[in-house]
C-alpha positions as CSV (number, residue, x, y, z in Angstrom):
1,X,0.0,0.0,0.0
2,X,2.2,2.7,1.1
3,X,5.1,1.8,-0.1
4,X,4.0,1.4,-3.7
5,X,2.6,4.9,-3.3
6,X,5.8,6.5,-2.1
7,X,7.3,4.3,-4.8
8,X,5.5,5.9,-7.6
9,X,5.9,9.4,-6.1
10,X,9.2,9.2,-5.8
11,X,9.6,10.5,-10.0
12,X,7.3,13.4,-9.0
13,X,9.8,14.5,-5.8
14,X,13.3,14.0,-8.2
15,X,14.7,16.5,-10.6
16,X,13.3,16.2,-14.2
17,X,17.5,17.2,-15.1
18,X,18.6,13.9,-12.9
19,X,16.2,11.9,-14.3
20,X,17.4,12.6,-17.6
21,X,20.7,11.6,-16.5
22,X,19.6,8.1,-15.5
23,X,17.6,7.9,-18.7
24,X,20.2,9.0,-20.9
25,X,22.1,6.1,-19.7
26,X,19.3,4.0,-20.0
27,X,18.4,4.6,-23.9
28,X,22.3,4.3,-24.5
29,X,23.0,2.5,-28.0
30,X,25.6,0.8,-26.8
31,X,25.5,-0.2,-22.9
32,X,21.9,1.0,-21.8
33,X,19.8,-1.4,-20.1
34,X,17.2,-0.9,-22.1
35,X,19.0,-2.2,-24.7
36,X,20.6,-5.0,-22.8
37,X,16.6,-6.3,-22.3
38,X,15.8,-5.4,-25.8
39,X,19.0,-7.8,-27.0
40,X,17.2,-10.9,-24.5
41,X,14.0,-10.3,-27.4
42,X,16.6,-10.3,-29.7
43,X,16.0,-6.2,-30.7
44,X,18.4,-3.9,-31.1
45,X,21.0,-2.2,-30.2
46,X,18.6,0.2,-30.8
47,X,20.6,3.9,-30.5
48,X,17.4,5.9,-28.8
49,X,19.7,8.9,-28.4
50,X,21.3,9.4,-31.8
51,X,18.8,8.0,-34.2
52,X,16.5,10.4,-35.0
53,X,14.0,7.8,-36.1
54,X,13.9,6.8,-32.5
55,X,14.3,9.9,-30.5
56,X,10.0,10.9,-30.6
57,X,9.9,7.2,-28.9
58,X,12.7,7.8,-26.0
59,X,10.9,11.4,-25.3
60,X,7.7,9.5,-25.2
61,X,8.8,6.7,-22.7
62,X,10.3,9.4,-20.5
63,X,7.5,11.6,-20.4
64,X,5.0,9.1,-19.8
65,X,7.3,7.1,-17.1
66,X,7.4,10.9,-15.8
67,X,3.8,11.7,-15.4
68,X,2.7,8.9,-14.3
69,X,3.7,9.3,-10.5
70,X,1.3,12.8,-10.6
71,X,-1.4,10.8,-12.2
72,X,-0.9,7.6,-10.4
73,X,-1.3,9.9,-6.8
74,X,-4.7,12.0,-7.9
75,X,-6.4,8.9,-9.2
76,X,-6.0,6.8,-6.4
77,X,-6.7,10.2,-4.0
78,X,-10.2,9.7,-6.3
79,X,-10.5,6.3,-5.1
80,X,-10.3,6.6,-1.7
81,X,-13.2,9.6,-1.6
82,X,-15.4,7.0,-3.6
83,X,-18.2,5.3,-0.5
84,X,-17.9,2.1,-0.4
85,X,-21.6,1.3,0.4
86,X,-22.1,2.1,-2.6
87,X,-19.5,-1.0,-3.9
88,X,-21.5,-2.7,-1.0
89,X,-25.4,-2.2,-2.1
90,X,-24.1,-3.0,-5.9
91,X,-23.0,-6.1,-4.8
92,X,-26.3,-7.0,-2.9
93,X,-28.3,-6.5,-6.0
94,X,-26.0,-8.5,-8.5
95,X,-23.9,-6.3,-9.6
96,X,-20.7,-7.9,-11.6
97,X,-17.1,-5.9,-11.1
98,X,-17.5,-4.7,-14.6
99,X,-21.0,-2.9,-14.2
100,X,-19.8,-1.8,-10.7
101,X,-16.9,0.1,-12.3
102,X,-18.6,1.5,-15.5
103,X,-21.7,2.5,-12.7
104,X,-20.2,3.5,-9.5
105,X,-16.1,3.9,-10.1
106,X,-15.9,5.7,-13.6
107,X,-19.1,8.3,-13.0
108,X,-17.2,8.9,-9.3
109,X,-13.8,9.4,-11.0
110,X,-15.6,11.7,-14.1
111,X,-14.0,15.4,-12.5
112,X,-10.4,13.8,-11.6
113,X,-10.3,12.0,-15.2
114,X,-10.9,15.6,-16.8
115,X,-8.9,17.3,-14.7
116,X,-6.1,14.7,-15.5
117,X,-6.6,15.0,-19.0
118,X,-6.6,18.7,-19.4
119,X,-3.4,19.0,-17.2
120,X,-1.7,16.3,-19.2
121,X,-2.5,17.9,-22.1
122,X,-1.3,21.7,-21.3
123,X,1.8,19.7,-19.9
124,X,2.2,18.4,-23.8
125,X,2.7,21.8,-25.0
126,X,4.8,23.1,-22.5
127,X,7.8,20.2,-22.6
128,X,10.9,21.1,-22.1
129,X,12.7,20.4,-19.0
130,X,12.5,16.6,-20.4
131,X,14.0,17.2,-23.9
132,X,16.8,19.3,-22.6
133,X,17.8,16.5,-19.7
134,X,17.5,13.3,-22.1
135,X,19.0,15.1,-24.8
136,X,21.8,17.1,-23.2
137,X,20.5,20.7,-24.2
138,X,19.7,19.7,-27.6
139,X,16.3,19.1,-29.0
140,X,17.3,15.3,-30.1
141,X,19.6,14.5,-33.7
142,X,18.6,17.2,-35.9
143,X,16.1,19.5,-34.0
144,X,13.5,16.9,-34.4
145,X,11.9,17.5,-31.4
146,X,11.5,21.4,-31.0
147,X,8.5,22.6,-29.2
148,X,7.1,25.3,-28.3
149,X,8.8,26.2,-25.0
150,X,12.4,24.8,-26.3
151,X,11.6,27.1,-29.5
152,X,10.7,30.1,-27.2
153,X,14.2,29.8,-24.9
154,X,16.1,29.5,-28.1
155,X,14.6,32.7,-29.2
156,X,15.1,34.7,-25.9
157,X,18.3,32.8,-24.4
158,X,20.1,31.9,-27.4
159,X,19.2,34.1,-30.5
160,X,18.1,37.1,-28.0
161,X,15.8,37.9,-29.7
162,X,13.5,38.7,-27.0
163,X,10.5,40.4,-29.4
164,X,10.1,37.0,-31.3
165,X,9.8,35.0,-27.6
166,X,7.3,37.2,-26.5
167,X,5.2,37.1,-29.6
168,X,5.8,33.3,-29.2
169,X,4.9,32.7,-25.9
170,X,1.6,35.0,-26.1
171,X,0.5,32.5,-29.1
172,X,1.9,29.8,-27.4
173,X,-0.7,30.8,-24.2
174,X,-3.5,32.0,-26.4
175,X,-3.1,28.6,-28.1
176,X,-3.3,26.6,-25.2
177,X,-6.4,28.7,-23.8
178,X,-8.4,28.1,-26.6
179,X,-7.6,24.6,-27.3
180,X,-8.3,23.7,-23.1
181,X,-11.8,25.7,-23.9
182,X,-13.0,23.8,-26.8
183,X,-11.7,20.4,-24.9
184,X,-13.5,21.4,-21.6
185,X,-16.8,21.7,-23.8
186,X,-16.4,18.4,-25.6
187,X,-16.0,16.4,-22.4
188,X,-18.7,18.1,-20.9
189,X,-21.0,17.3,-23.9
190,X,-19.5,13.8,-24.0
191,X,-20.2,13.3,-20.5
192,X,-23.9,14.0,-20.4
């Protein structure tokens, strides 16, 4: 129980930089352990790091691996608020796990799963912190994975040119502000 939990918190508590560290030594092409599993499947060396065909994957596996401890924590916060009489008068009438969940769990858990989802998603546009550890302050072989944010500190901290950030991060939140509006609506008018 409480272990687990402080387990999966732990990637929420550490340094998205020293993370990046570990998993840059992970994805290595030629002594990562990732790699070393993959060669037990018999795939790979796959080079996560310097392939750019490859590179969208590691990002992906290291953002995900890094969310989930946020996620993880709020959902099962959700589960605990959830009565369990109501689990308890289910069961008395029949009720199989299945329809319990889709009945009881799921319509209980509706607010944290939006919430969830629209905090993932305005997290997607705002990467950064997880390109720049994996990929040593480059955004992967080739600038394949520039975003928004990465393109925005090039402009201001790199370029300097401070005029083209600011135009850039204004679109960047006007972006994001109508996008999380038109999302908020859909689930709202998926949930009813």
């Amino acid at each position: 129980g409480k272990f687990f939990e402080t387990l999966f918190f732990i990637p929420y508590l550490t340094s998205v930089i020293a993370i990046g560290i570990v998993f840059r030594y992970l994805f290595h092409g030629q002594y990562g352990f990732i790699n070393y599993v993959l060669g037990f499947i018999g795939l790979g060396p796959i080079d996560f790091l310097n392939d750019p065909d490859y590179n969208m994957t590691a990002l992906i596996i290291f953002g995900v691996w890094n969310a989930l401890a946020f996620n993880i924590i709020v959902i099962l916060a959700g589960l605990r608020s959830i009565d369990k009489n109501y689990y308890k008068v289910a069961e008395m009438f029949g009720a199989s796990s299945w329809e319990q969940f889709r009945k009881i769990t799921l319509p209980q858990l509706k607010s944290i799963i939006t919430f969830l989802f629209l905090t993932s998603f305005i997290t997607a546009f705002k990467v950064y912190n997880s390109i720049f550890a994996l990929f040593n302050g480059r955004a992967g072989v080739g600038n394949r994975l520039v975003t928004a944010v990465f393109y925005i500190y090039n402009k201001f901290y790199v370029e300097y040119r401070y005029g083209q950030a600011m135009a850039a991060g204004v679109i960047l939140f006007l972006f994001l502000l109508v996008l999380t509006f038109l999302q908020k609506k859909a689930i709202e008018r998926l949930a009813k």
